[in-house]
N, C-alpha and C positions, 0 to 999 in steps of 0.2 A: 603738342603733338599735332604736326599737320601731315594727312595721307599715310601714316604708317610713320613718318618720321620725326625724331625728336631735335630738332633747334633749338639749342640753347646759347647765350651769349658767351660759353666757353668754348664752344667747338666752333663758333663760327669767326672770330675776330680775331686769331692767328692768322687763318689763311685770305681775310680780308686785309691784314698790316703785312703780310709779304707782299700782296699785290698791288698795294699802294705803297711800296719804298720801291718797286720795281719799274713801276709806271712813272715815276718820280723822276726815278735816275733817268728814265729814258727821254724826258720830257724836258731836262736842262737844259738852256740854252744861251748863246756865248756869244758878245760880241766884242772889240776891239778898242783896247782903253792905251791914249797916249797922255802922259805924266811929263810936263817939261817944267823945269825951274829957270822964270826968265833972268834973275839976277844972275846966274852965273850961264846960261846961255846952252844950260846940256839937258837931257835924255832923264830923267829919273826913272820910268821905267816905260816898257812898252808892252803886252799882254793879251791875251784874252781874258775876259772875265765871266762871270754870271750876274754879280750886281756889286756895285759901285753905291756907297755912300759916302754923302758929300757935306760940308759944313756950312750950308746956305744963311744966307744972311736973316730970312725966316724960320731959320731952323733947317736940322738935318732933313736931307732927302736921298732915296734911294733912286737909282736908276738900272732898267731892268734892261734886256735885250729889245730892240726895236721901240725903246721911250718916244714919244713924239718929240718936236725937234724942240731944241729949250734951250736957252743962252743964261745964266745965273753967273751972282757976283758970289763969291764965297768970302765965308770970313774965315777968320783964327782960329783954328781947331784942326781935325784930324779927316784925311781924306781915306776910307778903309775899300782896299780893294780884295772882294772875296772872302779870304779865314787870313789872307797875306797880313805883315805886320803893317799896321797903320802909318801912315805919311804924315808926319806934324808941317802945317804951315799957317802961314801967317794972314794970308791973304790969295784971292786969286780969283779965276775964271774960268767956268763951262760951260763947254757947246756939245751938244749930243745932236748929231744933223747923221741922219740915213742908220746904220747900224757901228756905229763909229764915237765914242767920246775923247773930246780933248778937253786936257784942263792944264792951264796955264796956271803955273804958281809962284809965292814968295816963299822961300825959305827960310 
C-alpha cells in the first residue's frame, strides 16, 4: 500500500504488456533487401524487411535496419527474410551500405 493505493503485480503488468506491444509495433523499422541469384542472372526477390538473417561463414548473423556497412561471404545454408519462407542457397555474398542490403547468391 503506498498513499492510499494498493500496487500489486496483477493489476499493474497488463497495462504495462499493452504499452510495450504498442510501443513495439510503433517502433519497427524497415529497410530495403535485394536477393539476386547470379547463376541464372534474375530477381529472387526484392522487399522491404525488418531483419534479415544470413548464413555467414562465422556463423548466422542478423541484420537490422541502418546495420553499419558490412560486406560478408556467406555459406550453404538458408538466408531468412522476416517470418517470409527461407531461401536455401549454396553459397554467396552481402553488402549492407547506407539502409539498403544486397546479397548475391548461388542456387
Amino acid at each position: 500500500m503506498w498513499n492510499g493505493f494498493s500496487i500489486t503485480q496483477s493489476n499493474i503488468t497488463p497495462a504495462l504488456h499493452v504499452t510495450h506491444k504498442t510501443l513495439h509495433k510503433k517502433a519497427v523499422k524497415m529497410f530495403r533487401v535485394s536477393l539476386l541469384d547470379i547463376q541464372r542472372a534474375s530477381l529472387v526477390c526484392r522487399e522491404v524487411a525488418s531483419c534479415v538473417v544470413l548464413p555467414g561463414e562465422e556463423g548466422e548473423f542478423s541484420v537490422l535496419d541502418f546495420h553499419q556497412p558490412i560486406v560478408s561471404c556467406l555459406k550453404e545454408g538458408v538466408v531468412k527474410i522476416d517470418e517470409k519462407q527461407p531461401v536455401p542457397i549454396k553459397r554467396g555474398i552481402a553488402r549492407m551500405e547506407g539502409n539498403e542490403l544486397f546479397i548475391l547468391v548461388e542456387q
